[in-house]
MIMITI-305060 format. One record per residue (C-alpha): x, y, z; residue in one letter. Coordinates in steps of 0.1 Angstrom, whole numbers, plus 5000, padded with zeros to 4 digits. Layout:
# residues N
XYZA
...
***
This chain:
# residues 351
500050005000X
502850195009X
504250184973X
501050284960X
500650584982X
504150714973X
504850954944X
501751084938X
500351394943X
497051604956X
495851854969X
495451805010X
496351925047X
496451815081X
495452015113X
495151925151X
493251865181X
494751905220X
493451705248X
493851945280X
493551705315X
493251865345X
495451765377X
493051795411X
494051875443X
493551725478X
491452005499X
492452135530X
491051945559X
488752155579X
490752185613X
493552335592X
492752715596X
496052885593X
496753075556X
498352915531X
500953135513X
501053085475X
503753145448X
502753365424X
504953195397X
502952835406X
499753025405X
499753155372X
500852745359X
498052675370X
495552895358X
494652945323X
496353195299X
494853285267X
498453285246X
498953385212X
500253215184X
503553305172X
503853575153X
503353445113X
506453435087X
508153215067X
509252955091X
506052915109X
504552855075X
506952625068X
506752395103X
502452395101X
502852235061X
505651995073X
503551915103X
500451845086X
502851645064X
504151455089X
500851355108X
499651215069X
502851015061X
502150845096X
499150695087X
500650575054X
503350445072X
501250245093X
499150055064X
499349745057X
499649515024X
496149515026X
495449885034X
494249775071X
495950095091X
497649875117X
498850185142X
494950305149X
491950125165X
489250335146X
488150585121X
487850805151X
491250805162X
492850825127X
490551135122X
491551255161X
494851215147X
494951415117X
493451715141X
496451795157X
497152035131X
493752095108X
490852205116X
488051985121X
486052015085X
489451955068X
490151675086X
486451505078X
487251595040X
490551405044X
488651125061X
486251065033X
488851095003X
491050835025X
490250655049X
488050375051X
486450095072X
486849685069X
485849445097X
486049745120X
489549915119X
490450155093X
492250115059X
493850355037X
491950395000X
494250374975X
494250704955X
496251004948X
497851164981X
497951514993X
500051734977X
502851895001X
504152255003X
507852214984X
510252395004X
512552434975X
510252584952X
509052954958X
505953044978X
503853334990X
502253475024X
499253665018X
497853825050X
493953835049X
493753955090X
495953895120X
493853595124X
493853425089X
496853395063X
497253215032X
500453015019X
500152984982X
502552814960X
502252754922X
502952424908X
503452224872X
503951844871X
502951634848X
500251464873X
498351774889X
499252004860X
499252394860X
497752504894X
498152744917X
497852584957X
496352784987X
496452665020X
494452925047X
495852905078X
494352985109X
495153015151X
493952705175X
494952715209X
497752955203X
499152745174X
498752775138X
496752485120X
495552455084X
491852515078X
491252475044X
492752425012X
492252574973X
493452444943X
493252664911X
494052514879X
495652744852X
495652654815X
492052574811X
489952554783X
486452704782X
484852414785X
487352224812X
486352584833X
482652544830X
483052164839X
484352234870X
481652504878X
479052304870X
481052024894X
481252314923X
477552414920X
476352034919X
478351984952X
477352364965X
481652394967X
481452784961X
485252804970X
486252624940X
483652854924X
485453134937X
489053034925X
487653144890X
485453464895X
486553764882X
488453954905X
487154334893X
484354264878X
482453974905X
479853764897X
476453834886X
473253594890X
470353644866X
467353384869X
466453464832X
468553494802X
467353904797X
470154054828X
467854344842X
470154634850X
469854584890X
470654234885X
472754074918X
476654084918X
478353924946X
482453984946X
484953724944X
485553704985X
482053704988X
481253414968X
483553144987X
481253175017X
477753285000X
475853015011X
476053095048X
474853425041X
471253355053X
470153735040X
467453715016X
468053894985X
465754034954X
467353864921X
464053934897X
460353884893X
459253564891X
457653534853X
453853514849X
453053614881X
455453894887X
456053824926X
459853924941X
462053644936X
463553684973X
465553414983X
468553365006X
471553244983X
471452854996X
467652864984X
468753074949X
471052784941X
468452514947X
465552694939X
466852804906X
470452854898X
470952454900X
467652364905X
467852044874X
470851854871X
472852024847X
475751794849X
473751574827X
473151834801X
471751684768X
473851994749X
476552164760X
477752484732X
480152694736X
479553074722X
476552944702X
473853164713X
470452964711X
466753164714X
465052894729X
462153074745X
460253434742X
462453604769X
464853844745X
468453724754X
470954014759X
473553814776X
476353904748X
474654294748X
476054314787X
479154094779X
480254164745X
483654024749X
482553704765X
482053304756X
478953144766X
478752794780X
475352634778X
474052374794X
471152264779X
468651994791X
465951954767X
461951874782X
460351574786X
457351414770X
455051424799X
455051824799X
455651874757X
459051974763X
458452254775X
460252194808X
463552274792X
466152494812X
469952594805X
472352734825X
474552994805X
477653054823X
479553324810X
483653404806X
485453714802X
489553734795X
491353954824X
494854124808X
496553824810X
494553684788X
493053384815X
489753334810X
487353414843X
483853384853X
481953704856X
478153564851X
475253264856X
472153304839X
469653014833X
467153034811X
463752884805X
460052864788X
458253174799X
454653304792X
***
């Protein structure tokens, strides 16, 4: 298993959980009146301090990837032939485990890519591995707060590709520990960059969806293909985390009966953005308009420079067809010519 694991390369991280135990003291008997003096210096070991993590640089960023690192490599080190993960009891512990220096969803992400169950104990699934920070290849600290940095490090191999890595780090218990990690791919084709939205929106993974919004310009959500002018735009650091924004928002008017379409963005994306599954689209063009319905499309009349991806599922034979809906996801080139996301529209029959 070991020989399997080796060599290859994902995308992955490793963070931490600290068990604190608590040492009790025998109390004073009651015929013991006289003061006790105490020493300050003992005092203060025993009560709590709220520390603060070290102050973040290089080196720190360095120690948190090779620890997560290290606390992976042991559970590959401790497989089997078989996969059976000989060095934990349990699921629980190997996910305990790779807590000491992640934070807990990370850790459950790990778990499901990784690490399975037979007759009881874990066993490592044989797939791709994490992919490490390399110290001997350039990286850079971004600082989004005192409380939240990124370490981001492109790489080009011949089994991950073009992509640029970001690992967020984050303080736990006055240490630093991993909390998430974003892989960009660079190099993509329109329609390998409308794949993977369509991948992000079917999983409701809007940091992925993120990595490819236009920075400037953010991302705009029309629920029909004619993009009023007050139509909702959301900006690129929005967008990782807008489905917990539980705010409810107006994106339209409903057609026919002209009620406010007000939705929190969670119910937007199931209610409409990906309320069919797209990922089985029966067409999918690239920059090849269509006027399906009687809604005027002016999606190329707001983006003139873009390419359109639609996906296109046609109706059934129980409604006449006209159940048909497409989601139009639309591209625009930044200076350096990369091509980014800047618009999803879906379209639809309408009275």
């Amino acid at each position: 298993m070991k020989k399997i694991i080796a060599g290859i390369l994902f995308v992955g991280v490793l963070a931490g959980v600290f068990l604190f135990f608590g040492i009790g003291r025998d109390e004073p008997k009651e015929e013991q009146q006289e003061e006790v003096e105490v020493d300050p210096e003992q005092s203060e070991k025993k009560d709590p301090v709220l520390e603060e993590p070290p102050e973040f640089n290089q080196e720190i960023a360095k120690n948190v990837m090779e620890q997560y690192k290290q606390l992976f490599t042991t559970i590959m080190d401790s497989a089997e032939d078989d996969g059976v993960i000989t060095g934990f009891n349990s699921r629980t512990e190997v996910q305990a485990h790779l807590m000491k220096g992640m934070s807990e969803s990370l850790a459950s992400s790990l778990m499901e890519r990784y690490i399975g169950e037979k007759e009881g104990r874990p066993y490592l699934i044989p797939t791709s591995a994490p992919v490490w920070l390399e110290n001997d290849l350039p990286f850079q600290i971004e600082r989004i707060s005192d409380e939240h940095y990124k370490i981001v490090q492109e790489k080009e191999n011949e089994l991950i590709g073009h992509a640029v890595v970001t690992y967020h780090v984050k303080p736990r218990d006055a240490k630093w520990i991993v909390s998430q990690v974003d892989t960009k791919m660079l190099g993509l084709s329109i329609e390998q960059l409308a794949l993977m939205i369509v991948d992000g929106l079917k999983n409701q993974d809007m940091n992925r969806i993120a990595d490819y919004v236009y920075p400037q310009k953010g991302l705009l959500f029309s629920p029909y293909v004619y993009i009023e002018d007050e139509a909702i735009v959301f900006q690129k650091e929005e967008v990782s985390s807008l489905l917990e924004n539980n705010s409810q928002y107006l994106w339209g008017y409903y057609d026919g009966s002209g009620d406010p379409i007000e939705l929190t963005p969670k119910q937007y994306l199931e209610e409409i953005l990906y309320a069919k599954p797209y990922e089985n689209a029966d067409e999918i063009l690239v920059d090849d308009i269509q006027q399906r319905g009687n809604t005027i499309n002016n999606v190329k009349e707001v983006f003139p420079q873009s390419k359109v991806v639609e996906y296109y599922l046609s109706g059934s034979e129980k409604y006449g067809g006209m159940d048909w809906a497409s989601l139009l996801l639309v591209f625009e080139q930044d200076e350096s010519g990369e091509w980014l996301l800047v618009a999803m529209v879906n379209d639809k029959w309408t009275i």
